[in-house]
Backbone as CSV, one residue per row, in Angstrom:
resi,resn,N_x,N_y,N_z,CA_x,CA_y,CA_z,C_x,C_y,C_z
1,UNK,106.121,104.424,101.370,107.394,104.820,101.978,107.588,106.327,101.835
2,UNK,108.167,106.572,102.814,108.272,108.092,102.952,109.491,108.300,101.647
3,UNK,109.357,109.678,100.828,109.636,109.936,99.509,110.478,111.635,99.377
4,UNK,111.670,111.735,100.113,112.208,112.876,99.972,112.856,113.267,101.311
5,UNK,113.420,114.656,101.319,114.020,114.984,102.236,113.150,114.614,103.707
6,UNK,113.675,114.142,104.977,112.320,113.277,105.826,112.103,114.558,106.343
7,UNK,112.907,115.513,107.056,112.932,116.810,108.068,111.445,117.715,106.876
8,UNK,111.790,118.060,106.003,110.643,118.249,105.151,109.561,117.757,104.660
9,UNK,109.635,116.655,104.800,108.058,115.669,104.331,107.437,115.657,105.504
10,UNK,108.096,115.632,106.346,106.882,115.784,107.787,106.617,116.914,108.024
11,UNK,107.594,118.086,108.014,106.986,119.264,108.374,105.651,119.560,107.490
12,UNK,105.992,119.081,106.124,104.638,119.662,105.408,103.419,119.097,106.159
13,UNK,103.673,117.470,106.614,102.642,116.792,106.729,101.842,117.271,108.063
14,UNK,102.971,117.640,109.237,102.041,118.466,110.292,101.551,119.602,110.055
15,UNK,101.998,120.353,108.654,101.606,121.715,108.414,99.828,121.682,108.012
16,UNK,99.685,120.328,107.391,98.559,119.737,106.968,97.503,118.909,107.949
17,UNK,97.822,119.064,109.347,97.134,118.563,110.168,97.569,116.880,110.480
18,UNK,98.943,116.042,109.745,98.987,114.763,109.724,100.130,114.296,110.725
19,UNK,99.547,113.995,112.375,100.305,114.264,112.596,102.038,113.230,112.790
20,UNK,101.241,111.554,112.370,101.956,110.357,112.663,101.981,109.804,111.400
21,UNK,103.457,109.121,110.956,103.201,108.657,109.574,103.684,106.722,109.888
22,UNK,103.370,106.355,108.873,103.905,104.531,109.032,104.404,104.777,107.491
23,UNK,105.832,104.179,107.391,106.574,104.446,106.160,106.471,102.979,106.486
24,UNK,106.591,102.343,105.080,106.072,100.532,105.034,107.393,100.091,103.470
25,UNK,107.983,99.397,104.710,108.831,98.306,103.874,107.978,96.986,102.659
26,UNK,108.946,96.963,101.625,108.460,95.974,100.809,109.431,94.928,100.415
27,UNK,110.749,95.218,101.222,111.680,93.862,101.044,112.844,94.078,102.018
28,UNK,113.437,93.417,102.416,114.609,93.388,103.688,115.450,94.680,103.320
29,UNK,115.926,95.604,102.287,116.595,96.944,102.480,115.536,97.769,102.833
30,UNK,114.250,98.098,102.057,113.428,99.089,102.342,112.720,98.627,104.041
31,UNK,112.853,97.558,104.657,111.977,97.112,105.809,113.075,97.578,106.837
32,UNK,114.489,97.255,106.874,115.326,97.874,107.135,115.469,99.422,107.379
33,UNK,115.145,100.083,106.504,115.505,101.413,105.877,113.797,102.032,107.208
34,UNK,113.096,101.553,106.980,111.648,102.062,107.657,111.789,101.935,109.004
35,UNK,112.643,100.501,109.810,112.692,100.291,110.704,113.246,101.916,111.360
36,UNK,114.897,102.021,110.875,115.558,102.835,111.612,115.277,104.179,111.519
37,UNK,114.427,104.473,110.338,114.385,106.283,110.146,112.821,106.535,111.445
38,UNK,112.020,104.983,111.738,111.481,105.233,112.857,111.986,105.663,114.049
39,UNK,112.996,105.062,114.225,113.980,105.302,115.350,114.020,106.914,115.335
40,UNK,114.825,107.243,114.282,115.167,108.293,114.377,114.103,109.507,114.275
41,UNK,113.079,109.663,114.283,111.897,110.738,113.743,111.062,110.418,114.734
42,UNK,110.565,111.247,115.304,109.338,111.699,116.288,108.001,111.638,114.981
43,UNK,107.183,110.866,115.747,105.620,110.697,114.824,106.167,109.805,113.530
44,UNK,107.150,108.956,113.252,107.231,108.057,112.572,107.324,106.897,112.709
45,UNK,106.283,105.579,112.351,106.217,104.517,113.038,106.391,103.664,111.496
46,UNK,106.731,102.020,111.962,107.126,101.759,110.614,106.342,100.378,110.379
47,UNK,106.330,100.007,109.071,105.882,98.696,108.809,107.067,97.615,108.289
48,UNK,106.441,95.984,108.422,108.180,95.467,107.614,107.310,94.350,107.330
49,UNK,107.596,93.924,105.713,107.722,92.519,105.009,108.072,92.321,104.021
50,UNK,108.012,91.506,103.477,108.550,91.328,102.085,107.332,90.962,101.306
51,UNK,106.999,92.221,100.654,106.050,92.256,99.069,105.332,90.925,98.443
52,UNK,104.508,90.649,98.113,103.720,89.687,97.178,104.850,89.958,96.318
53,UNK,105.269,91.022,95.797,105.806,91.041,94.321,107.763,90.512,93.904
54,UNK,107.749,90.852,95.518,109.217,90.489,95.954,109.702,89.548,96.176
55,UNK,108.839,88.327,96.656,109.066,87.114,97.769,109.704,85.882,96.413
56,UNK,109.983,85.924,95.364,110.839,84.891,94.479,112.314,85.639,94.777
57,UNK,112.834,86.583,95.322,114.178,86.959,94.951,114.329,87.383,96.355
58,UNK,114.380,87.067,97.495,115.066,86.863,98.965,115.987,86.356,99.195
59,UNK,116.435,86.544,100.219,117.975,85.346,100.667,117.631,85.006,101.812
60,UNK,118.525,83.725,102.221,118.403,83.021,103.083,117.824,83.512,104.442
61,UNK,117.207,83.221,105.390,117.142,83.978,106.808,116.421,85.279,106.797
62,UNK,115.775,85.248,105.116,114.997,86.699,105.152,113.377,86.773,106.384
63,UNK,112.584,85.695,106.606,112.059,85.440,106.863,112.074,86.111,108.651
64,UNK,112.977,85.063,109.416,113.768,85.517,110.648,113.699,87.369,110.708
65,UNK,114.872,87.703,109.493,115.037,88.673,109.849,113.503,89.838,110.069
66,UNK,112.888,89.709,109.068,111.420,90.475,108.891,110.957,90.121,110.225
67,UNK,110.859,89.202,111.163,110.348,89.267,112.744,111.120,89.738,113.347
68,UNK,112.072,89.967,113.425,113.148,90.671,114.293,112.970,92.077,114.395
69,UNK,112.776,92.834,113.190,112.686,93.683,113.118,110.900,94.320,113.596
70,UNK,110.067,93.419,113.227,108.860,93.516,113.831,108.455,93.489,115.225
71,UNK,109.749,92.790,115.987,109.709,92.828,117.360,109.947,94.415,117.789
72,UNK,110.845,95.246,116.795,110.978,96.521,117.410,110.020,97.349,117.848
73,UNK,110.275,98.252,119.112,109.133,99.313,119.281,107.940,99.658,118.508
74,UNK,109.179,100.653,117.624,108.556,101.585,116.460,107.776,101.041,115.303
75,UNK,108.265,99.866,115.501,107.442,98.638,114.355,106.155,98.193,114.439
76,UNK,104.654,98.680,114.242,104.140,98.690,114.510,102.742,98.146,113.332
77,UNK,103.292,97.294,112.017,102.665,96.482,111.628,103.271,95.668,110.475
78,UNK,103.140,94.661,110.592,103.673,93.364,109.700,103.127,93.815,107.997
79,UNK,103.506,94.074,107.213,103.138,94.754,105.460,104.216,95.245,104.833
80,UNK,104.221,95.558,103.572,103.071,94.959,103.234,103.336,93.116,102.628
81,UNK,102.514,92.790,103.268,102.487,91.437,102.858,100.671,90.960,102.174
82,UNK,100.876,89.788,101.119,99.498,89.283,100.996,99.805,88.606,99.657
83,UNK,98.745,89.287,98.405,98.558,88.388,96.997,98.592,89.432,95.984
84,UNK,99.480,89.241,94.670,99.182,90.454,93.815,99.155,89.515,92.643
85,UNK,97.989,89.495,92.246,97.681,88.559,91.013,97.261,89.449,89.521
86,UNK,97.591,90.829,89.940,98.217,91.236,88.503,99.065,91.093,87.977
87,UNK,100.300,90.813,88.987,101.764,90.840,87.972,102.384,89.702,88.301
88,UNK,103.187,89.171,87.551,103.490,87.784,87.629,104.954,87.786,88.233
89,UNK,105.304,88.445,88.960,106.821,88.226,89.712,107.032,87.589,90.719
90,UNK,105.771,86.728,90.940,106.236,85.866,91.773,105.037,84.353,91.538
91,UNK,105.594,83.528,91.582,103.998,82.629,91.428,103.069,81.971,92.487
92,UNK,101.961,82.244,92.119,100.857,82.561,93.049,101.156,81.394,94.615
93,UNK,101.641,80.148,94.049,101.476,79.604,95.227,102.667,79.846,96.386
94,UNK,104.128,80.783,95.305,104.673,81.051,96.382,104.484,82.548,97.436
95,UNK,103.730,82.879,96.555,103.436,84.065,97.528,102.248,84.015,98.519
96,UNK,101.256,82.836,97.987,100.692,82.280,99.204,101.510,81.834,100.810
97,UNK,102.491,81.190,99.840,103.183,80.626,101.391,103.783,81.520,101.897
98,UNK,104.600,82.748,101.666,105.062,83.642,102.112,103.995,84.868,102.852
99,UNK,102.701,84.719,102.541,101.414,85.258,103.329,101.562,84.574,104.762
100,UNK,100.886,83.639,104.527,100.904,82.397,105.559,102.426,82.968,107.064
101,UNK,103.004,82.785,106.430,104.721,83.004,107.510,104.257,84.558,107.676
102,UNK,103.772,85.547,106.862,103.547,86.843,107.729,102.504,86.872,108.837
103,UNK,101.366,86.617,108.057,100.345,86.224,109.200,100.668,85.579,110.583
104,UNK,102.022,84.831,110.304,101.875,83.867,111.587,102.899,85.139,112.313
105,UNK,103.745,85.593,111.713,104.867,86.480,112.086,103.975,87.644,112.874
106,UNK,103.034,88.048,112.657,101.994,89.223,113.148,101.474,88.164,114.356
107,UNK,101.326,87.425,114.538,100.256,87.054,115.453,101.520,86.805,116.248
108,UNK,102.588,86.230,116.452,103.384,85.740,117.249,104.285,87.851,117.873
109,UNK,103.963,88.415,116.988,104.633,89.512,117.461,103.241,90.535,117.737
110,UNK,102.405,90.510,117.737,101.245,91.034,118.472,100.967,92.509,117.584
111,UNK,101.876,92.751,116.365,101.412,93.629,115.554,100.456,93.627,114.482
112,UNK,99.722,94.650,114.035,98.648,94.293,112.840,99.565,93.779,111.399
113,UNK,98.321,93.503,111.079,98.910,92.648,109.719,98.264,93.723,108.171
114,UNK,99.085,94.148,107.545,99.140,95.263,106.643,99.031,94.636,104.952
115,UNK,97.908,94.286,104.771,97.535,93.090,103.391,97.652,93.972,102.019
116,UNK,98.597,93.663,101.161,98.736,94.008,99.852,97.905,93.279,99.085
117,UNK,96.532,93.728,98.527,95.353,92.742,98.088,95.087,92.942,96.133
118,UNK,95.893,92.588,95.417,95.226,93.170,93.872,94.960,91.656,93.142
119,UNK,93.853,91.799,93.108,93.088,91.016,92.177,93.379,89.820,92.506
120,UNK,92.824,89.860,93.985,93.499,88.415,94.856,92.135,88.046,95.755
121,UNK,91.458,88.905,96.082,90.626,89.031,96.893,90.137,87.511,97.564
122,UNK,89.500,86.291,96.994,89.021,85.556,97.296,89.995,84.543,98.214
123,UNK,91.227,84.598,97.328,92.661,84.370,97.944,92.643,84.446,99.432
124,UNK,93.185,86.117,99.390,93.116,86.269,100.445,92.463,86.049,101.620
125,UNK,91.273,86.095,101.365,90.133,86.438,102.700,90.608,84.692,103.475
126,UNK,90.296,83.833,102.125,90.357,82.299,102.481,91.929,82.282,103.543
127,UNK,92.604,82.926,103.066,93.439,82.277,103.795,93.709,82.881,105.127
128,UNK,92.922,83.941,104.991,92.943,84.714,106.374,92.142,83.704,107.419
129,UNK,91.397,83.074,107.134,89.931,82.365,107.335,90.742,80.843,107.821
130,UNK,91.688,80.458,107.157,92.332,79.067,107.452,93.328,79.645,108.421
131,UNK,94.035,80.319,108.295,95.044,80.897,109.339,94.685,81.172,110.502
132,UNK,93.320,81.649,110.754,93.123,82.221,111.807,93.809,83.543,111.835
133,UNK,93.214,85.414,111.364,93.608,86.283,111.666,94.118,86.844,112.566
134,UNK,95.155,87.986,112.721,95.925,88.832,114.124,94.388,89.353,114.342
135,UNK,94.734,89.764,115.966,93.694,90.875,116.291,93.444,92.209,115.349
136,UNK,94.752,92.551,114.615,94.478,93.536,113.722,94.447,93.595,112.470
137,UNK,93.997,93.702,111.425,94.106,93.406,110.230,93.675,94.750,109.254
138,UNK,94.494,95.555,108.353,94.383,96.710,107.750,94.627,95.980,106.215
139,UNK,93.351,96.484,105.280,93.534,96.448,103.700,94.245,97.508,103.132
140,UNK,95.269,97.475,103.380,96.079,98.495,102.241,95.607,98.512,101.084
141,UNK,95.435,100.130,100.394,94.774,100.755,99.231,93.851,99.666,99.083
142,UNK,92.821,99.834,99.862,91.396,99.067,99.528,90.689,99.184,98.077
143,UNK,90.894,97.994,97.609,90.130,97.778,96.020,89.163,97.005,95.937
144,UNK,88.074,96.343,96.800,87.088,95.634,96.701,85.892,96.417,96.683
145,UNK,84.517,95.654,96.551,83.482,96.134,95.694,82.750,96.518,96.887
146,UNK,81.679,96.801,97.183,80.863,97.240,98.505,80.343,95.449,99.242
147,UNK,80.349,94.923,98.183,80.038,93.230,98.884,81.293,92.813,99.658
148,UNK,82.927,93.278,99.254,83.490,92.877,100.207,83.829,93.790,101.037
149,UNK,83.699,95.001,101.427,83.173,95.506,102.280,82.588,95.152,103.381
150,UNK,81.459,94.604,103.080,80.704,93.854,104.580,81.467,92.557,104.386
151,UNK,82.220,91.677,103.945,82.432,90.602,103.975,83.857,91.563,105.373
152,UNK,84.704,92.096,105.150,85.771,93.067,106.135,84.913,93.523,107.100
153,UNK,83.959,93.935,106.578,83.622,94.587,108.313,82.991,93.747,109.175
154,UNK,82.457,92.398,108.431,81.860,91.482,109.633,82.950,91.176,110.566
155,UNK,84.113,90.785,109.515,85.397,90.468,110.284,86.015,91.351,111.402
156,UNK,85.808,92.230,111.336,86.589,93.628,111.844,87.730,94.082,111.407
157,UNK,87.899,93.826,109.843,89.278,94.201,109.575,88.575,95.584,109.037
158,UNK,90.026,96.138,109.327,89.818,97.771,108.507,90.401,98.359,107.071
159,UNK,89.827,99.204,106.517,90.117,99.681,104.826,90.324,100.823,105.017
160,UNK,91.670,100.549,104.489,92.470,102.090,104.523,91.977,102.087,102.314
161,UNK,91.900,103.667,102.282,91.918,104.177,101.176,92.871,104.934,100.926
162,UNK,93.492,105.179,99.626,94.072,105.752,99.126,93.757,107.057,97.475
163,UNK,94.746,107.652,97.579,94.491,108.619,96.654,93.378,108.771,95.532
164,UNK,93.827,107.648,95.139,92.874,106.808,94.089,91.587,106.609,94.169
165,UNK,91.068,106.890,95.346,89.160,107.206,95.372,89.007,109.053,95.040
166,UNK,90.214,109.572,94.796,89.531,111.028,94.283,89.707,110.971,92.706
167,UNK,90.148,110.045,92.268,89.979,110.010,90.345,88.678,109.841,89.955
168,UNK,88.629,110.706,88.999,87.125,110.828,88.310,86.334,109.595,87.948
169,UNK,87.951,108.217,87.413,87.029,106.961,87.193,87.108,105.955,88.477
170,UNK,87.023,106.546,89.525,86.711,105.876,90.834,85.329,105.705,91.346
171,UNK,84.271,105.710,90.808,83.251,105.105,91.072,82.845,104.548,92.195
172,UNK,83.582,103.564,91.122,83.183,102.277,92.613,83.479,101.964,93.538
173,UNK,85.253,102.509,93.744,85.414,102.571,94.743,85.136,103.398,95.884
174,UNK,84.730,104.625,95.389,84.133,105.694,95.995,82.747,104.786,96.949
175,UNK,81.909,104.288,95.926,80.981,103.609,96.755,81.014,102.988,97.779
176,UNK,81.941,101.855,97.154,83.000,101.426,98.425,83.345,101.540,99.942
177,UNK,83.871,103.086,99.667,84.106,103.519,100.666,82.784,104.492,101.179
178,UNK,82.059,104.667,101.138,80.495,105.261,101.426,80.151,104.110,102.039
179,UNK,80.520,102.577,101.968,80.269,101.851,102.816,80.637,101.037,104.099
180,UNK,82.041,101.682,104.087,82.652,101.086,104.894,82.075,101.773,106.536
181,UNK,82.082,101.395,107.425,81.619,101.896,108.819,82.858,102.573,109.647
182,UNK,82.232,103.726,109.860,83.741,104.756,109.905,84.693,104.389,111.045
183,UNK,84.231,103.728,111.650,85.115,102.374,112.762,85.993,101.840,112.266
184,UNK,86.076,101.680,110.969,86.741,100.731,109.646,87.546,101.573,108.971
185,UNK,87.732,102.619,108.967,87.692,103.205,108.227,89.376,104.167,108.561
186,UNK,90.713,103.977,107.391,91.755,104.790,107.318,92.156,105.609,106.309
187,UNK,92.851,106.266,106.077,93.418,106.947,105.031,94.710,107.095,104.974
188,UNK,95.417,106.792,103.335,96.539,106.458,103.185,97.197,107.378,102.202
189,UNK,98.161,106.983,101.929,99.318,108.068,100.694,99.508,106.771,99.490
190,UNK,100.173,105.908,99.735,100.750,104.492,98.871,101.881,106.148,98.077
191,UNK,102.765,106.371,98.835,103.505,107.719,98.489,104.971,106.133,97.766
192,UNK,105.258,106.706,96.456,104.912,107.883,96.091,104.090,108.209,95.075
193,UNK,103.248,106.752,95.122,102.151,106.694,93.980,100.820,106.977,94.404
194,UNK,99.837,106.799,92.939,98.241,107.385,93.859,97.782,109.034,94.235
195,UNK,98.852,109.887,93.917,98.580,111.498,94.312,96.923,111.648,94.454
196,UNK,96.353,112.113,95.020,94.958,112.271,94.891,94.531,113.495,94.459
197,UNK,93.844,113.844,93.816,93.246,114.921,92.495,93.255,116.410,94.054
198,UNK,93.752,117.482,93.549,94.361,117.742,92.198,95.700,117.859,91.424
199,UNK,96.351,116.989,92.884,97.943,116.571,92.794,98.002,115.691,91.595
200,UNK,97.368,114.796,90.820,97.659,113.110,89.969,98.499,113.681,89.253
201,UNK,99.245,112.851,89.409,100.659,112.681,88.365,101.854,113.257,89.175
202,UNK,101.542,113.857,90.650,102.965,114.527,91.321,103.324,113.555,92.072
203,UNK,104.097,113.646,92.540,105.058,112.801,94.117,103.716,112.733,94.712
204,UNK,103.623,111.654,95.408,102.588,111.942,96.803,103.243,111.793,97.940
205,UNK,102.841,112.678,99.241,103.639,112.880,100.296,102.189,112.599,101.077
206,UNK,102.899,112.504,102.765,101.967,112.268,104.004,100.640,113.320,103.678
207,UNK,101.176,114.900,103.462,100.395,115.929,103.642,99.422,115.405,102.664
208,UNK,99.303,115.025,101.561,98.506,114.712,100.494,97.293,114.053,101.449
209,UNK,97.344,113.213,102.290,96.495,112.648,102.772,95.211,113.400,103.156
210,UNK,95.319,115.182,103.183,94.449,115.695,103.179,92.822,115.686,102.502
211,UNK,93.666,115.542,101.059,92.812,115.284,100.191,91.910,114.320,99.693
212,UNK,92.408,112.951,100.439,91.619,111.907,100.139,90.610,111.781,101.212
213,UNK,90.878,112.681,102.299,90.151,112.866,103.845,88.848,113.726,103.234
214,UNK,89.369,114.638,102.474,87.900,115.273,101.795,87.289,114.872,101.272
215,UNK,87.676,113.583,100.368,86.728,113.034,99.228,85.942,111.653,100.543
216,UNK,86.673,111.437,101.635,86.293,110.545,102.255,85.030,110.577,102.366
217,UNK,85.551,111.690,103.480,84.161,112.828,104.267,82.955,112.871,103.299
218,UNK,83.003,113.813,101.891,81.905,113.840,101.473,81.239,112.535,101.032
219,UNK,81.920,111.301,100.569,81.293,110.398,100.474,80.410,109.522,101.060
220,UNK,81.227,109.651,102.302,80.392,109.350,103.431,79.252,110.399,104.155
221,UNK,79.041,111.135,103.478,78.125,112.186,104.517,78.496,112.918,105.547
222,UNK,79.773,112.900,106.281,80.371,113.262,107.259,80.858,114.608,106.916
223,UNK,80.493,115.070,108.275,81.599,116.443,108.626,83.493,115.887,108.379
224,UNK,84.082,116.717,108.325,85.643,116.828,108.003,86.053,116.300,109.251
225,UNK,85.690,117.294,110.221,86.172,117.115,112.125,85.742,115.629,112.185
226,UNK,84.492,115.366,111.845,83.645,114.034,112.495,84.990,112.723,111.971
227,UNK,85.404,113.062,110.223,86.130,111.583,110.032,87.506,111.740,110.150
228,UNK,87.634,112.574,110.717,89.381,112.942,110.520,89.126,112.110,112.017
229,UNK,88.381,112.227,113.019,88.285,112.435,114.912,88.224,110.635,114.133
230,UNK,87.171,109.925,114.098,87.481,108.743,113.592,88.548,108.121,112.959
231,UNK,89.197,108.180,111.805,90.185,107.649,111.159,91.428,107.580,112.359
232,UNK,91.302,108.957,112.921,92.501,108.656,113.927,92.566,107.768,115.145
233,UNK,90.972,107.482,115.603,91.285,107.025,116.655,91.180,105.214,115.979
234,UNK,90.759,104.755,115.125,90.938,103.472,114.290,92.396,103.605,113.920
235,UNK,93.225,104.349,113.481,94.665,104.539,113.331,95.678,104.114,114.993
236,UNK,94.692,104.683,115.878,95.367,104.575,117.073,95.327,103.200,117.699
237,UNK,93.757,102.621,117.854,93.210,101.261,117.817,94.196,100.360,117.116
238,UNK,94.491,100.456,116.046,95.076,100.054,115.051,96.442,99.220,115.158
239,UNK,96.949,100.665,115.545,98.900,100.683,115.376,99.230,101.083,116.893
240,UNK,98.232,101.525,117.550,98.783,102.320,119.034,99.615,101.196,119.966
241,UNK,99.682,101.168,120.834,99.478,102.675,121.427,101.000,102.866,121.006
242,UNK,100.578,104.440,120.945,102.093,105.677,120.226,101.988,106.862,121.049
């Protein structure tokens, strides 16, 4: 979610070459809150669901409302929704079922589906697999190993990365992403967490996204021009047309 004055967080972010942002709801005020500041902002497009971490403490008609708002224009992907089996605020089988109703909510509203995935992985994929996936499907802050990697790209879903592949103990995910096929391939903020080195530990903003574009690039072997010209047009593929 976008994190500060908005007239200023974007200017930095076009100052930085970024030029479209998706600020992403995680429960009916913040999905709310993303919907309308889309409205209002040129190059801001929004996401809406209610959180793995959120979905025990909703009210009635929350469900409804999260498609309604997904029907809007500017609304341009169903997230973050999925499995977070690190933290226990919600229990596993109800946040399964609350997957399930997004997935179906994305396919019935023709937007991508924006997967919150921690330490869920097998979870997930399965149920993507019983559901039958949207045409679009994005791994928010991609955390799987290079095996699920090709298990996503057979699929055609895409892995957005975040800050967190420029930390020194990112390894593997670094590898990771050296494998993903630059077709597949996004870059993210998870603002206002995740800063990517040599920001860690500040606010993270859109512009930050610079930096994880560098660590992309070299990982992958790529020129700067070559994955920035990619990421965007998989961004456009993606969420477009904008």
């Amino acid at each position: 979610m976008i994190d500060g004055p908005i007239p200023d967080v974007l200017a930095a972010a076009r100052a930085a070459g970024v030029a479209r942002v998706v600020t992403v709801g995680t429960d009916l005020a913040s999905s709310r809150w993303s919907a309308e500041r889309a409205d209002e902002h040129d190059g801001v497009y929004a996401a809406v669901a209610i959180h793995p971490n959120e979905v025990a403490a909703v009210p009635d008609g929350a469900i409804a409302e999260i498609e309604a708002l997904a029907r809007r224009p500017r609304v341009v992907a169903v997230g973050e929704t999925g499995l977070d089996y690190y933290r226990d605020h919600a229990a596993p089988e109800l946040q399964r079922r609350w997957f399930r109703e997004h997935i179906a909510i994305a396919k019935r509203t023709g937007k991508a589906l924006m997967i919150h995935d921690r330490d869920a992985h097998a979870d997930v994929l399965r149920i993507l697999e019983e559901e039958g996936p949207p045409p679009r499907v994005v791994f928010h802050c991609f955390s799987g190993d290079v095996a699920m990697v090709k298990t996503c790209a057979d699929a055609g879903y895409v892995m957005s990365f975040a800050g967190n592949v420029t930390f020194a103990n990112a390894r593997p995910l670094r590898e990771a992403a050296a494998a993903v096929p630059p077709d597949l391939l996004l870059a993210e903020t998870d603002a206002p967490f995740l800063t990517p080195v040599p920001y860690r530990g500040r606010p993270n903003s859109p512009a930050m996204t610079a930096y994880t574009l560098r660590c992309l690039a070299e990982v992958k072997g790529m020129a700067l021009a070559d994955l920035c010209d990619a990421v965007t047009a998989t961004a456009e593929r993606t969420f477009g047309p904008w």
